[in-house]
C-alpha positions as CSV (number, residue, x, y, z in Angstrom):
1,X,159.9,150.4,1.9
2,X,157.9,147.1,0.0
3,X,160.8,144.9,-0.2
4,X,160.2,142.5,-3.4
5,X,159.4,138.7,-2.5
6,X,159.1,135.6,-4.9
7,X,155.7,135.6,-4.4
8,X,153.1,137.7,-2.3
9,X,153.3,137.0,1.3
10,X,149.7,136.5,3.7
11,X,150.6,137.5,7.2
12,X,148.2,137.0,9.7
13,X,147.8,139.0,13.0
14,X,146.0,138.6,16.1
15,X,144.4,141.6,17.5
16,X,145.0,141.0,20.6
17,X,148.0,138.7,20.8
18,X,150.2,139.5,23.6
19,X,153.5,138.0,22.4
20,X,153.7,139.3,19.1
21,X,151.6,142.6,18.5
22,X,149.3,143.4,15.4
23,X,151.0,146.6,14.7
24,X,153.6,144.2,14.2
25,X,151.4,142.4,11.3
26,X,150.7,145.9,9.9
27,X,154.0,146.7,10.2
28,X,155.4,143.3,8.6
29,X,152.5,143.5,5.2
30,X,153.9,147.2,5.2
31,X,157.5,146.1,4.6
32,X,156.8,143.4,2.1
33,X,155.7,143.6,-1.6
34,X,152.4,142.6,-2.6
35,X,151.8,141.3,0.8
36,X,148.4,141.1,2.6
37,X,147.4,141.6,6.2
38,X,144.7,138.9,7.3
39,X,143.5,140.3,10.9
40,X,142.4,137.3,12.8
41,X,140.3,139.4,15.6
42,X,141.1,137.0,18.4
43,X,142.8,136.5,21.8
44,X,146.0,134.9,22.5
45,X,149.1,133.6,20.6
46,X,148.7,133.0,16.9
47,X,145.2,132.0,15.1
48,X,146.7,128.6,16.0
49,X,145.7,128.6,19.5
50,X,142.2,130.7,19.0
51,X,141.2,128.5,16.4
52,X,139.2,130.5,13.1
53,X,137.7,128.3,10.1
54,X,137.5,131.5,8.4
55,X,141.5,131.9,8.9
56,X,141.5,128.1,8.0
57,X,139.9,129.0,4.7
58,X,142.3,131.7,3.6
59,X,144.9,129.3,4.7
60,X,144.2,126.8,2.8
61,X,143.5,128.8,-0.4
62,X,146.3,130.7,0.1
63,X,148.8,127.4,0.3
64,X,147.0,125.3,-2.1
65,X,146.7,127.9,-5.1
66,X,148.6,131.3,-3.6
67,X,144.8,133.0,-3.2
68,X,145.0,135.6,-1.1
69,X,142.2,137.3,0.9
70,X,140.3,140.5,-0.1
71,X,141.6,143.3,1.5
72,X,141.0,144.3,5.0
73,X,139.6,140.4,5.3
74,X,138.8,140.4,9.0
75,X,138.0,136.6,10.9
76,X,136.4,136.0,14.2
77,X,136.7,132.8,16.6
78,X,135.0,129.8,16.0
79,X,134.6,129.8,19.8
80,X,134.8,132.9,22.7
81,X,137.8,133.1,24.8
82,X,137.6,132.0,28.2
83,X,134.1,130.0,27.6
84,X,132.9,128.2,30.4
85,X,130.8,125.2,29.9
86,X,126.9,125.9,31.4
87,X,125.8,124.6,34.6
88,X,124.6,121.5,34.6
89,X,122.5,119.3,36.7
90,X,120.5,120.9,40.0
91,X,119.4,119.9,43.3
92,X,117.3,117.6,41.8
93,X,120.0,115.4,40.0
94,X,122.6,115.4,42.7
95,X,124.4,118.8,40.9
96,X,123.2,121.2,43.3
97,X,124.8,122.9,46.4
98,X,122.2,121.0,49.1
99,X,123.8,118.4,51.0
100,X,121.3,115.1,52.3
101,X,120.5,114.2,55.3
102,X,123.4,113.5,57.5
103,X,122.8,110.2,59.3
């Protein structure tokens, strides 16, 4: 059932949010009229804590002049989940895993 709204609605989902399911997105842009489904296809809770500056974008246009994405708009991470920063340093500037002489 599309259940009319004032104006059209952008839900965004997180693939693979573990608090609030994407079918649940799917299921939400279902229900509503004229809504659209922006898939944000991240990790964790909300594009707000997997940050996007594609979902930023939409965001923005979306708020400022009621734009909404194409359909099936799909955004990736700025950044990987879980990134580690690279090794830095080595035995030769004091980073490595050699001790010095013991006096």
């Amino acid at each position: 059932m599309e259940r009319p709204t004032a104006h059209p609605v952008l839900v965004i989902g997180t693939v693979y949010d573990p608090a609030t399911p994407y079918s649940g997105a799917q299921a939400m842009t279902k229900e509503l009229a004229h809504a659209r489904l922006l898939t944000h296809h991240g990790y964790g809770h909300t594009a707000l804590l997997n940050p996007s500056s594609c979902i930023k974008e939409y965001e923005s246009r979306y708020f400022i002049d009621g734009t909404l994405p194409p359909a099936g708009a799909v955004c990736r991470p700025d950044t990987p989940p879980f990134s580690a920063p690279g090794p830095s340093g080595g035995v030769a500037t004091g980073g490595g895993a050699m001790a010095g002489p013991v006096s």
